[in-house]
N, C-alpha and C positions, 0 to 999 in steps of 0.2 A: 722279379717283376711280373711273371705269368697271373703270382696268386693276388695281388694287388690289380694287375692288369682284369681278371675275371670278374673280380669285385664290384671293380666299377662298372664293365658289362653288362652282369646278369647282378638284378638287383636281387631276386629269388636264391643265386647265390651264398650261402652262410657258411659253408667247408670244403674246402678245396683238397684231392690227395692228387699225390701221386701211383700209378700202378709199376709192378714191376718191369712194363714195357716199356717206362716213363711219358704214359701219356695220362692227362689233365682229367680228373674227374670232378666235377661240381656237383655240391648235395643240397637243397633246400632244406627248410627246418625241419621237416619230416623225414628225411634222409632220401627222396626221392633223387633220381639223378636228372640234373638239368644241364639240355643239350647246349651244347656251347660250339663253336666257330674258331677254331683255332687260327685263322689265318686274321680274324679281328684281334684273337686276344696278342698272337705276335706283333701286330701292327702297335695295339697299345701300349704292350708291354715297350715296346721300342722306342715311341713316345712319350711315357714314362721315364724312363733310361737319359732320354736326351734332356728331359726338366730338371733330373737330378743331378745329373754333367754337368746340367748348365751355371747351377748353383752355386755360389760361393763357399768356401771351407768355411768353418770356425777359425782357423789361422788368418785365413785372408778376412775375414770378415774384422776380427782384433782388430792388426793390422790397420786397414781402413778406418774404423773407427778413432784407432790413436791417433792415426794422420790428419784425421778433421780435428779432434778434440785439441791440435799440439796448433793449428792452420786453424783453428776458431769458426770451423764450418759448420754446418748442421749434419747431425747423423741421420740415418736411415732407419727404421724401427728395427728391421734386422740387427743392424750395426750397436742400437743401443742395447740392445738385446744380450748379445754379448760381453758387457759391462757387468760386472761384480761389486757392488757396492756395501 
């Protein structure tokens, strides 16, 4: 989640590595390096993490949708989304 985390930070951002000391370096189109705020990008990355947690499976999401579709309920775009027709 760091390098997606970065992403959305530093819009100058375009390549993210890792160093052997495992810390973050962000490179601009020119390969410039661009200073970055690790204690933001943990913050988002974490916030990040908690969106994707928070999300419903593909199984649950089925699921759910069978349940309306069997109960004549409306789905949720998500939900229809899952649908194979």
């Amino acid at each position: 989640m760091e390098h997606e985390a970065i992403y959305q930070l530093y819009s100058t951002a375009k390549s993210v590595e890792v160093d052997e000391n495992n810390n973050y370096i962000a490179r601009d189109i020119d390969g410039n390096e661009v200073s970055i705020d690790m204690t933001a990008v943990n913050t988002k990355a974490s916030e990040l993490q908690a969106e994707a947690d928070a999300k419903p499976s593909e199984d649950e999401l089925k699921a759910s949708a069978k349940a309306k579709l069997i109960a004549g309920e409306a789905l949720t775009e998500e939900e229809a989304d899952t649908i194979v027709l």
